[in-house]
mmCIF file of the C-alpha atoms, coordinates in Angstrom:
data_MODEL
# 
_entry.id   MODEL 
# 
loop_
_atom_site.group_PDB 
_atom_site.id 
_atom_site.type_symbol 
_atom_site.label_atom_id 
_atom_site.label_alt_id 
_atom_site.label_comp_id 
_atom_site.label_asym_id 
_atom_site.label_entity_id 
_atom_site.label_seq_id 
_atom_site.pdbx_PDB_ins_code 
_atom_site.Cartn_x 
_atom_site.Cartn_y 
_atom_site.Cartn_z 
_atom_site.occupancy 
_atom_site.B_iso_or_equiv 
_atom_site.pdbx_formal_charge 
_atom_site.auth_seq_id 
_atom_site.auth_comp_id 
_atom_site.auth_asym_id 
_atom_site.auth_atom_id 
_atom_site.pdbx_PDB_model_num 
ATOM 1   C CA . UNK A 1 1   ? -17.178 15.993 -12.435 1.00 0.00 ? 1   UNK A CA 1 
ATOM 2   C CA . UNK A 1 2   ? -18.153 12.146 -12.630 1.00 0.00 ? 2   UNK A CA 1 
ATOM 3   C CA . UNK A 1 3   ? -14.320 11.067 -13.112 1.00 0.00 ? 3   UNK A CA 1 
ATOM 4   C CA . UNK A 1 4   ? -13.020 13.512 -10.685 1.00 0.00 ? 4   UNK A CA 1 
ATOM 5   C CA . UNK A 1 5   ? -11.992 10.639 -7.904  1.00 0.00 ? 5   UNK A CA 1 
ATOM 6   C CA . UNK A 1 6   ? -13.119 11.514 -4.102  1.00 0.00 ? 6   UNK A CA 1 
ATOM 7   C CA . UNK A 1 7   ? -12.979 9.693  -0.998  1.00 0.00 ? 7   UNK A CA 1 
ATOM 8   C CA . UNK A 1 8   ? -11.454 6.928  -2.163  1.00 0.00 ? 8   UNK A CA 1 
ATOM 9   C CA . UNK A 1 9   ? -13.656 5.075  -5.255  1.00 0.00 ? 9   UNK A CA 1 
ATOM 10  C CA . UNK A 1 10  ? -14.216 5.328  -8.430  1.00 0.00 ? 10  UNK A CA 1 
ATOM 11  C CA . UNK A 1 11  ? -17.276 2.528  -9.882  1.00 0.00 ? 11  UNK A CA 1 
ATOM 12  C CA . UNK A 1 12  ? -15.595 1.047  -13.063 1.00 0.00 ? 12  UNK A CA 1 
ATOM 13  C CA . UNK A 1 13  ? -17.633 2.769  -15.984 1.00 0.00 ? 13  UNK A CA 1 
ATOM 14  C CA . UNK A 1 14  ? -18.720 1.386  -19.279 1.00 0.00 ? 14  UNK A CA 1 
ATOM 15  C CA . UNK A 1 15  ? -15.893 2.083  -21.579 1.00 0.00 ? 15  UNK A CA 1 
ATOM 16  C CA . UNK A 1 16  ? -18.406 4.892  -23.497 1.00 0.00 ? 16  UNK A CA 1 
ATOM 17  C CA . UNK A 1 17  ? -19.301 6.578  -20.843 1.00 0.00 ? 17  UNK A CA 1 
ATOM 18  C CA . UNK A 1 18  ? -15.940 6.951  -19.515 1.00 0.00 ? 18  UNK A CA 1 
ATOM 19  C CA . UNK A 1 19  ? -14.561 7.915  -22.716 1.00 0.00 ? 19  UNK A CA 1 
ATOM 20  C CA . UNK A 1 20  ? -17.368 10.581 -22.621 1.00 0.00 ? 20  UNK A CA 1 
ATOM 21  C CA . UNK A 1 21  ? -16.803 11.929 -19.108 1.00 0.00 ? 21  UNK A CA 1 
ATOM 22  C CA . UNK A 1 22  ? -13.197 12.146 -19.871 1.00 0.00 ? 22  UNK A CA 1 
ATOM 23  C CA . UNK A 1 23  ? -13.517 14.609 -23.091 1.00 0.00 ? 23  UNK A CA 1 
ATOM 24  C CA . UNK A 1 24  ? -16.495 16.480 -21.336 1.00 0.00 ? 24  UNK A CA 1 
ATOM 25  C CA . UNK A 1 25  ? -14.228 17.265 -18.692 1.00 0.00 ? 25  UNK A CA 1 
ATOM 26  C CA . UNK A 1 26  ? -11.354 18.912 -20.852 1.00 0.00 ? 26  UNK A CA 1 
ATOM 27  C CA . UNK A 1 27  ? -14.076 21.892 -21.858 1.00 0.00 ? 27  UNK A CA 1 
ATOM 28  C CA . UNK A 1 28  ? -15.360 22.612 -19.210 1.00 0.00 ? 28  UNK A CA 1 
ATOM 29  C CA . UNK A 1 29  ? -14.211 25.121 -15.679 1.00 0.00 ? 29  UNK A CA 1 
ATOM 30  C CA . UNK A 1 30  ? -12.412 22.981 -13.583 1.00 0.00 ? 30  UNK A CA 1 
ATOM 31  C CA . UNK A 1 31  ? -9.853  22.917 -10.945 1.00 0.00 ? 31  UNK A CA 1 
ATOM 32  C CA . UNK A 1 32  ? -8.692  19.458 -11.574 1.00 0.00 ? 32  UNK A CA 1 
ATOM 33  C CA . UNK A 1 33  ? -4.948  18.520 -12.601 1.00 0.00 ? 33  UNK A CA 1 
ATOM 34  C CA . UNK A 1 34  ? -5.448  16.136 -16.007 1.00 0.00 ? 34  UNK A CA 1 
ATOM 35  C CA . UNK A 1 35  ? -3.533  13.236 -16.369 1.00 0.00 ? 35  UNK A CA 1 
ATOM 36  C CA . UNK A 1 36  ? -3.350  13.076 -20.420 1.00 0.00 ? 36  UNK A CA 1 
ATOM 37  C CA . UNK A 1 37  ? -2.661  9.422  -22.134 1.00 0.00 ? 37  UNK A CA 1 
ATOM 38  C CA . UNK A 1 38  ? -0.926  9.950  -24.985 1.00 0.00 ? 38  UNK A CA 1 
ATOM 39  C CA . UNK A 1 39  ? 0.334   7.480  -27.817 1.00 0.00 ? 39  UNK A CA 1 
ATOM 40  C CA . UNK A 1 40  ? 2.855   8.399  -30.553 1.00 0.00 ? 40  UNK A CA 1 
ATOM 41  C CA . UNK A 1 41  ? 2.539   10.973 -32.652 1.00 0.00 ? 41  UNK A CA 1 
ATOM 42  C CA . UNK A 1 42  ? 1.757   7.900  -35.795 1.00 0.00 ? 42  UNK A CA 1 
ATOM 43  C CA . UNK A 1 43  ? -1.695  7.757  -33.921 1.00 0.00 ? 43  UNK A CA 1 
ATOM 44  C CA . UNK A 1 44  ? -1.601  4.056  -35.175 1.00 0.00 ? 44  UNK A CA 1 
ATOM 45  C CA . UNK A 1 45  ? -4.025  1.677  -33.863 1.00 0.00 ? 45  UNK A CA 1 
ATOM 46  C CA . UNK A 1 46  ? -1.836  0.051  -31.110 1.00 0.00 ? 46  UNK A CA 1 
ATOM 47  C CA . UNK A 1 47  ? -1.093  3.959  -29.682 1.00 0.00 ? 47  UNK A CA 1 
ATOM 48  C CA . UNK A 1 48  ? -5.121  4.423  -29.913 1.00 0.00 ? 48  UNK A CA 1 
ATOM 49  C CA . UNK A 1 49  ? -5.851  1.217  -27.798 1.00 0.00 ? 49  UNK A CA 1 
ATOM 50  C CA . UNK A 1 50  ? -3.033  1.733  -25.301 1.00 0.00 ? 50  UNK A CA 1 
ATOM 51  C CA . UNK A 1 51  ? -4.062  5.420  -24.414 1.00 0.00 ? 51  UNK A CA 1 
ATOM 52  C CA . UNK A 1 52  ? -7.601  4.144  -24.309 1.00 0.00 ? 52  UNK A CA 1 
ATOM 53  C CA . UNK A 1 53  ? -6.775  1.404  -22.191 1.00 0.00 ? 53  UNK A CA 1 
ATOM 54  C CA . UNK A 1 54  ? -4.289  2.943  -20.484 1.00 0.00 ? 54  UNK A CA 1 
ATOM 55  C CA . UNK A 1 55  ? -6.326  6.153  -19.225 1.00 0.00 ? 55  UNK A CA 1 
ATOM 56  C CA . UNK A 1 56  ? -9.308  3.549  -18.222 1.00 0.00 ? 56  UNK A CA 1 
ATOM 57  C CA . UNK A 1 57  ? -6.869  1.915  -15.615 1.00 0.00 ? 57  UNK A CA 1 
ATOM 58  C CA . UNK A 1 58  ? -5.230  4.832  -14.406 1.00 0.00 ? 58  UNK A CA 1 
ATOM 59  C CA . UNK A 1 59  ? -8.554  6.536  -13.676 1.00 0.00 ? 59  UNK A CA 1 
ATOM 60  C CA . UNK A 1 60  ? -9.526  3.575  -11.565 1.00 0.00 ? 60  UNK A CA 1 
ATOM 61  C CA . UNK A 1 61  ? -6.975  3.778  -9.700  1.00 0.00 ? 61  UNK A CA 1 
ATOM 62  C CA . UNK A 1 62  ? -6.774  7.288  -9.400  1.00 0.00 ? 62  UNK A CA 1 
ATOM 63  C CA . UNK A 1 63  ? -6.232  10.127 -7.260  1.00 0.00 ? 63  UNK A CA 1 
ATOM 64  C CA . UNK A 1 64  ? -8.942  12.730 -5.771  1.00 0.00 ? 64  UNK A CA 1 
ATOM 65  C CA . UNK A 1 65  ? -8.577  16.116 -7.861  1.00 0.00 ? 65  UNK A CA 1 
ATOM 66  C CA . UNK A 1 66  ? -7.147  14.364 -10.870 1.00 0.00 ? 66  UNK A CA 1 
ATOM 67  C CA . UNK A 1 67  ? -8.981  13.151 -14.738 1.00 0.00 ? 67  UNK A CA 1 
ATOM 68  C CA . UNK A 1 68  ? -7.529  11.023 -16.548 1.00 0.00 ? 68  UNK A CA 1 
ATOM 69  C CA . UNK A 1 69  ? -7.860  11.427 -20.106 1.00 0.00 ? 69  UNK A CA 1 
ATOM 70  C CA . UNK A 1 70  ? -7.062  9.560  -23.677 1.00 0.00 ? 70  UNK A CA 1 
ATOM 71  C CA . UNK A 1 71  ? -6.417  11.678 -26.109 1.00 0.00 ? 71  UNK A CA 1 
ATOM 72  C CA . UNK A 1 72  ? -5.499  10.414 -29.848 1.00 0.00 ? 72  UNK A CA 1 
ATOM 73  C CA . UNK A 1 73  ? -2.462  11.881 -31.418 1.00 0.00 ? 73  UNK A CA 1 
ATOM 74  C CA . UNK A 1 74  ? -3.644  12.935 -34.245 1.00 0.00 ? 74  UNK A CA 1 
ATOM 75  C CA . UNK A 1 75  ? -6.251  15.910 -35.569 1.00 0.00 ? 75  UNK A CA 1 
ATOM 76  C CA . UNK A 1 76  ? -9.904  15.000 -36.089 1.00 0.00 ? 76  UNK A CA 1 
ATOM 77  C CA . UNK A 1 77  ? -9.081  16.080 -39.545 1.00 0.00 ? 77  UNK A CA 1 
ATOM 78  C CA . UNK A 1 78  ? -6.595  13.286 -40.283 1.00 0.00 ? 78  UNK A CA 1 
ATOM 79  C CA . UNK A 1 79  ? -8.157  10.525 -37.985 1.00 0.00 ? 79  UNK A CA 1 
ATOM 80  C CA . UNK A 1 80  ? -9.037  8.614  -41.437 1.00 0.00 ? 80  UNK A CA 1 
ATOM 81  C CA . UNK A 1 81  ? -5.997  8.931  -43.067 1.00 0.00 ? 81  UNK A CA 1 
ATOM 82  C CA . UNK A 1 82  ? -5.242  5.327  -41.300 1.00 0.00 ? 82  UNK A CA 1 
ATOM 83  C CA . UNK A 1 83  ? -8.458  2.967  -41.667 1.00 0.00 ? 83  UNK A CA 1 
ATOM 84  C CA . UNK A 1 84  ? -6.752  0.663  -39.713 1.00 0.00 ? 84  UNK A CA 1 
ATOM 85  C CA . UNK A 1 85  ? -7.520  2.780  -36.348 1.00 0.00 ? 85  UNK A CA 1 
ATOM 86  C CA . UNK A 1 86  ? -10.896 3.731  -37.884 1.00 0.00 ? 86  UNK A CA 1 
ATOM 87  C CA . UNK A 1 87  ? -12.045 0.415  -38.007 1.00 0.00 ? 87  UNK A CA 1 
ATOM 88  C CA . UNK A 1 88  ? -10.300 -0.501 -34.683 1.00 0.00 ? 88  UNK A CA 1 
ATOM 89  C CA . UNK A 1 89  ? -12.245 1.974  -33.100 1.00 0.00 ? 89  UNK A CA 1 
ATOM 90  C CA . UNK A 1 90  ? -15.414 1.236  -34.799 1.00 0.00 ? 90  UNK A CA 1 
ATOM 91  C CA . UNK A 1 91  ? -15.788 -2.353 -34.208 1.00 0.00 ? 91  UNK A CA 1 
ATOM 92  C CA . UNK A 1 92  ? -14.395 -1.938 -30.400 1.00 0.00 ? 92  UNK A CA 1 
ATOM 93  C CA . UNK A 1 93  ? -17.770 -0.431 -30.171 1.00 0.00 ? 93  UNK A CA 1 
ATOM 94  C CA . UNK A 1 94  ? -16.892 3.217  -29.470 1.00 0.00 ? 94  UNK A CA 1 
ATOM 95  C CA . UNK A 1 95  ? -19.909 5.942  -30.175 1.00 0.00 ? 95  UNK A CA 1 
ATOM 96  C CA . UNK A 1 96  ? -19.318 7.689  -32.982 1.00 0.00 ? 96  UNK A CA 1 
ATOM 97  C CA . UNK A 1 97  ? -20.914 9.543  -35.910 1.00 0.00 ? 97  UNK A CA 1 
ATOM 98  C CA . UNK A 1 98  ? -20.671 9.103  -39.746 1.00 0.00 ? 98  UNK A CA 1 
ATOM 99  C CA . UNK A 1 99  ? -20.370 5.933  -42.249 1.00 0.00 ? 99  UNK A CA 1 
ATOM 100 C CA . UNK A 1 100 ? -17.845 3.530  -43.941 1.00 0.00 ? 100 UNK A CA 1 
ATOM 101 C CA . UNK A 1 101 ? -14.274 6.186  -43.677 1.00 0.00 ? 101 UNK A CA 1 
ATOM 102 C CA . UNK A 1 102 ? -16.877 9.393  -42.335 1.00 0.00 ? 102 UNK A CA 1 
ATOM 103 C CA . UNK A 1 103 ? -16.862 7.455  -38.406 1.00 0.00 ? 103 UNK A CA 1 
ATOM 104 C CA . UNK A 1 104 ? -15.578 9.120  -36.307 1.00 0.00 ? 104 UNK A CA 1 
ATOM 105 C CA . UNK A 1 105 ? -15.297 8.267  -32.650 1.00 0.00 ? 105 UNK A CA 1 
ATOM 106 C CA . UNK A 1 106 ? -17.637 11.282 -30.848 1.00 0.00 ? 106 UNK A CA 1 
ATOM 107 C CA . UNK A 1 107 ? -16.754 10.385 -27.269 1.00 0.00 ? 107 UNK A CA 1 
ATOM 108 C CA . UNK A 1 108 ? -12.409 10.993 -27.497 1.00 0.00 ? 108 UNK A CA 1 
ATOM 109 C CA . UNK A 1 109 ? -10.418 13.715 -27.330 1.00 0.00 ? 109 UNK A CA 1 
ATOM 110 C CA . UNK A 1 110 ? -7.731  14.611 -30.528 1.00 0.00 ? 110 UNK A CA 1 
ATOM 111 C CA . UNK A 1 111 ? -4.444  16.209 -30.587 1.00 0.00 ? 111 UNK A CA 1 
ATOM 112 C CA . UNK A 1 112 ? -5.714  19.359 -31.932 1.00 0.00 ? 112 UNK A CA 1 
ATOM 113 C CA . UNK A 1 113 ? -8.417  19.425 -29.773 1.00 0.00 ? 113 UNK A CA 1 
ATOM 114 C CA . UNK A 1 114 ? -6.601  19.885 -26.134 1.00 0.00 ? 114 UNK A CA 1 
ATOM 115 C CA . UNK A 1 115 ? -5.018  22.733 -24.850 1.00 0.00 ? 115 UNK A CA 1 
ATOM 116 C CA . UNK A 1 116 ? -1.217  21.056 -23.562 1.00 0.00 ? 116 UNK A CA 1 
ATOM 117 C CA . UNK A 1 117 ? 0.718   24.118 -22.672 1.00 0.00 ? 117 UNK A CA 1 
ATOM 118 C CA . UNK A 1 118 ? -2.314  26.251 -21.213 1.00 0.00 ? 118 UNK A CA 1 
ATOM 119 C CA . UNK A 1 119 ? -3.301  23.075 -18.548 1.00 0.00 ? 119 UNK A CA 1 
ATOM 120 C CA . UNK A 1 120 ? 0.670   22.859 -18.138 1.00 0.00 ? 120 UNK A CA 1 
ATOM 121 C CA . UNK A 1 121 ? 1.464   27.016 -17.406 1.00 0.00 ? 121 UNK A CA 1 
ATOM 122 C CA . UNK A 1 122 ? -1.408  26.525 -15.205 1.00 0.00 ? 122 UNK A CA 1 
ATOM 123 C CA . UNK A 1 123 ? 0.170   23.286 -13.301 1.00 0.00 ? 123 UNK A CA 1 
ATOM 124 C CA . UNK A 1 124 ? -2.187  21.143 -13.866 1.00 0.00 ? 124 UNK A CA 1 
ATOM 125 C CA . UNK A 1 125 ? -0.814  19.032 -16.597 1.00 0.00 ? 125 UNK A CA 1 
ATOM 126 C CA . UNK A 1 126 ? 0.565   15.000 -16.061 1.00 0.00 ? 126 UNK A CA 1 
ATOM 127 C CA . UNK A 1 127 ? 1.383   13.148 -18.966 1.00 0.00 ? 127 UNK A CA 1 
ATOM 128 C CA . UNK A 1 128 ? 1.380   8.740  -19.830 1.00 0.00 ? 128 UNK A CA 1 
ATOM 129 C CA . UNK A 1 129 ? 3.096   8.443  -22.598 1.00 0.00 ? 129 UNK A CA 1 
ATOM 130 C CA . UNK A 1 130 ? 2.370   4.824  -24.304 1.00 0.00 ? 130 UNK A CA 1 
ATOM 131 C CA . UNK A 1 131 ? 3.998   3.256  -27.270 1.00 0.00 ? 131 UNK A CA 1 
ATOM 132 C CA . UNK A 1 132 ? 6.803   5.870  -26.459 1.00 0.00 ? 132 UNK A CA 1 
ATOM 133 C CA . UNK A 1 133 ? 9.262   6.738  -23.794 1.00 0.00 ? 133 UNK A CA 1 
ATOM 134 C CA . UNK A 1 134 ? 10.307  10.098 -25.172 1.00 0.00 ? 134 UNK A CA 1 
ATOM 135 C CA . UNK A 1 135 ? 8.368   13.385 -26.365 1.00 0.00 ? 135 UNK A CA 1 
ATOM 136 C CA . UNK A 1 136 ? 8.535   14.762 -29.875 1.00 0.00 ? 136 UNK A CA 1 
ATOM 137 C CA . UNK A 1 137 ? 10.824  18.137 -30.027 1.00 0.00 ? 137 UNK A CA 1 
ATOM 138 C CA . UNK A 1 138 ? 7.123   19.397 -30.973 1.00 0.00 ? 138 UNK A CA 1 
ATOM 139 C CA . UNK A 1 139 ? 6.581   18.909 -27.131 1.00 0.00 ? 139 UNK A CA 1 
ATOM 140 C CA . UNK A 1 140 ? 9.736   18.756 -25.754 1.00 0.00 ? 140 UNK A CA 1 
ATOM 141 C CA . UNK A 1 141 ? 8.473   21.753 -23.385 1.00 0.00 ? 141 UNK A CA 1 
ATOM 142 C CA . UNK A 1 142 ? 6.522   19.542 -21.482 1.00 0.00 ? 142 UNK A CA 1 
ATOM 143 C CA . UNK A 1 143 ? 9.255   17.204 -20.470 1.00 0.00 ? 143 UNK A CA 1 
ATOM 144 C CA . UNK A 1 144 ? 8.545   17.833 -16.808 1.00 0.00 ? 144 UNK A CA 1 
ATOM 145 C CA . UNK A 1 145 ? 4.934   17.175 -16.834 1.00 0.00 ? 145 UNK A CA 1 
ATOM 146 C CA . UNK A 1 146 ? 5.844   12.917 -17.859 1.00 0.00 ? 146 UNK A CA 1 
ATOM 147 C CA . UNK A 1 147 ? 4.409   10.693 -14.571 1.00 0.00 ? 147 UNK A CA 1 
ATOM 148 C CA . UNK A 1 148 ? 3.992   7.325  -16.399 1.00 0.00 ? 148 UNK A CA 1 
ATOM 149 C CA . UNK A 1 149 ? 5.578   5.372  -18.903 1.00 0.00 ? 149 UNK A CA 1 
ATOM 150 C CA . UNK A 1 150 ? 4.297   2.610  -21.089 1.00 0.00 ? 150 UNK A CA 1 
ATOM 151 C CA . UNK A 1 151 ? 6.120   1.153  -24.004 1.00 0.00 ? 151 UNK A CA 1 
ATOM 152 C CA . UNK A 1 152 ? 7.761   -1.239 -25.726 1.00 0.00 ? 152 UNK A CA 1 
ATOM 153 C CA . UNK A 1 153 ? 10.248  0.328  -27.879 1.00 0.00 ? 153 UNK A CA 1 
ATOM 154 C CA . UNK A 1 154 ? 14.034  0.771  -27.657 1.00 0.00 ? 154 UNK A CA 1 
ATOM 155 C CA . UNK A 1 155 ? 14.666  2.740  -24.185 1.00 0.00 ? 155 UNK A CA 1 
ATOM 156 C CA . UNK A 1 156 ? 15.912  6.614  -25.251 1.00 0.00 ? 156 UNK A CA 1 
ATOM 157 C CA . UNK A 1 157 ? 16.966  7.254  -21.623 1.00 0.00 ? 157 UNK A CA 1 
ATOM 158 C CA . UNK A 1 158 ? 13.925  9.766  -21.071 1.00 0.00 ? 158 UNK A CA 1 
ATOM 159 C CA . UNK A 1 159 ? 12.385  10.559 -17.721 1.00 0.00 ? 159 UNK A CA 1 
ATOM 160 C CA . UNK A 1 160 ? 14.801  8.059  -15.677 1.00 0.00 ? 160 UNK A CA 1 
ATOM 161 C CA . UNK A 1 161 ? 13.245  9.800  -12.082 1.00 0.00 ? 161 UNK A CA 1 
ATOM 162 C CA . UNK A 1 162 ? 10.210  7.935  -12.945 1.00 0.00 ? 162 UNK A CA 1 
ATOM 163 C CA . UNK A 1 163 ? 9.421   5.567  -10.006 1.00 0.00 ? 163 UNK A CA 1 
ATOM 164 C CA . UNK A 1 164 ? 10.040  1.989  -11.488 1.00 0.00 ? 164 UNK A CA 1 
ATOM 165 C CA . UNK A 1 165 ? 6.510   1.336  -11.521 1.00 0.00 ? 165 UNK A CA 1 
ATOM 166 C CA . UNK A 1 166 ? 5.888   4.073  -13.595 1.00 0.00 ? 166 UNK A CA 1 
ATOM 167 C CA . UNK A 1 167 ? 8.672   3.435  -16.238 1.00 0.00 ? 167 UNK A CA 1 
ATOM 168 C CA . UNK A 1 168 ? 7.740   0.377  -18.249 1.00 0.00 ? 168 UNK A CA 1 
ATOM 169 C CA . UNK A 1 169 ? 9.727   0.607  -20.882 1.00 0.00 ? 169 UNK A CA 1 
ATOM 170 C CA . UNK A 1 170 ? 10.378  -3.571 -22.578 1.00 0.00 ? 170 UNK A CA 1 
ATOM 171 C CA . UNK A 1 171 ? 11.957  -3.053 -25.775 1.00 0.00 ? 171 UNK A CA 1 
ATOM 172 C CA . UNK A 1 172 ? 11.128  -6.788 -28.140 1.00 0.00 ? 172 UNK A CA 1 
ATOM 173 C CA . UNK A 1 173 ? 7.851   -6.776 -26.930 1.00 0.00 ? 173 UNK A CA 1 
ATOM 174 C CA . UNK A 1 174 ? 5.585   -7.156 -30.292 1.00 0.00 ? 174 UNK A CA 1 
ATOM 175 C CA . UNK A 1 175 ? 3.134   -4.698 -28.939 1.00 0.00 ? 175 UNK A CA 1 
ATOM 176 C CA . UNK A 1 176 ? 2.613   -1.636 -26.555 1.00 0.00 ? 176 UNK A CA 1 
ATOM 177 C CA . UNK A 1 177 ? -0.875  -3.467 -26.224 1.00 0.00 ? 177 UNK A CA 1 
ATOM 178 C CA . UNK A 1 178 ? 0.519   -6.403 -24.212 1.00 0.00 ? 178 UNK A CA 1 
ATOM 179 C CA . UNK A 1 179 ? 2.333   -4.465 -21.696 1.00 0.00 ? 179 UNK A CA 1 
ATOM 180 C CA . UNK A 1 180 ? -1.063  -2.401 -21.059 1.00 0.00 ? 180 UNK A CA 1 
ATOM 181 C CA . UNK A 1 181 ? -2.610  -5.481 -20.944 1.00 0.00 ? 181 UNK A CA 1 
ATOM 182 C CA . UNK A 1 182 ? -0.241  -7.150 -18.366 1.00 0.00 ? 182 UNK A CA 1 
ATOM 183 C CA . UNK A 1 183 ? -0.750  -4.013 -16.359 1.00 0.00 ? 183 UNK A CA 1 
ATOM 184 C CA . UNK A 1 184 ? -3.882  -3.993 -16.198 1.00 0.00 ? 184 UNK A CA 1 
ATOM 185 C CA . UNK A 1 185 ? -4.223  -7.876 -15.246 1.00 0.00 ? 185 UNK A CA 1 
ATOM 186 C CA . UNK A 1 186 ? -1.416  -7.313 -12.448 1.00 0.00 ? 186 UNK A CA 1 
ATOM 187 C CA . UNK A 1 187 ? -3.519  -4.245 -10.634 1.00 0.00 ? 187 UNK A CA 1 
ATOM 188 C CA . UNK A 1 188 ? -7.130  -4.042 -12.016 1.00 0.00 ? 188 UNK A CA 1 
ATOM 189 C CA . UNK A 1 189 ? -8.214  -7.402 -13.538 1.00 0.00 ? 189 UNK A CA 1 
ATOM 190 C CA . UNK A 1 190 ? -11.579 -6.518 -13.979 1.00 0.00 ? 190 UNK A CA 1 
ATOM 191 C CA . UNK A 1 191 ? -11.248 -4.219 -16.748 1.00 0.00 ? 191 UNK A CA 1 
ATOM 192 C CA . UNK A 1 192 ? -10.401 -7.453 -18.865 1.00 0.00 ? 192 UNK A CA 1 
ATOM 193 C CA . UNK A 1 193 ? -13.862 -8.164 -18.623 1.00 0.00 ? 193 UNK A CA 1 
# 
């Protein structure tokens, strides 16, 4: 696929067309290991950007063999049930389908829409969490599959192997948002553009 990296680059993609390599690549025969962005199980608007964001910059700097992948932690179904995210989404210029509270973003991955525990049995499951540093006990199973860390919440002592780089956990910090945004200034400024 497009966002599977080889010998060596990746060309930065409009955000859209990432966004719909990414999903694409969840459904269809593949080899690859996915690297799955995931906010907090709220789904609110500051998880949504930071998995967004956060997938875009690992995927640039990524490794052959591997997708990266945001997925929203919520269903489809209940994507609405915050407008806040909805319009977040919407006026961030996503593609999507429907009007006023029927948008939905068409090019993004939900919860209820990926297949966790098949791509882990089959070892080819990493997970970033963002605006979290610990799973839910709904997926407490896939402890082992954690590789990154983003968030700015009260450390819970989770997944303390992580390489320092890939624990950043700064509890005060008014928003998971700025500590993806730091990162990606520090190691790929030109996705601020």
């Amino acid at each position: 696929g497009a966002l599977v990296r080889s010998a060596g680059t990746v060309a930065m993609a409009p955000l859209n067309e990432f966004l719909a390599l990414s999903s694409q690549a969840l459904h269809q025969p593949s080899s690859s290991t996915f690297l799955v962005v995931m906010g907090n199980e709220a789904g609110d608007p500051d998880s949504c950007a930071c998995a967004i964001s956060m997938a875009r910059l690992l995927a640039e700097e990524g490794a052959p063999g591997r997708v990266v992948v945001p997925v929203l932690s919520v269903s489809r179904a209940d994507f609405a049930l915050q407008l806040d995210r909805l319009h977040l989404l919407r006026r961030a210029g996503l593609r999507g389908s429907g009007d006023g509270i029927s948008w939905r973003p068409s090019d993004i991955a939900f919860m209820d829409e990926v297949d966790l525990e098949g791509l882990r049995s089959q070892n080819r499951l990493q997970l970033c969490l963002v605006d979290h540093n610990r799973l839910s006990s709904r997926f407490a199973g896939l402890a082992e599959c954690v590789t990154h860390i983003v968030d700015h919440h009260e450390d819970e002592g989770a997944h303390m192997d992580l390489e320092e780089t890939n624990r950043i956990v700064e509890f005060g910090i008014g928003s998971c948002s700025s500590l993806v945004t730091e990162q990606m200034r520090l190691r790929t400024a030109a996705l601020l553009s």
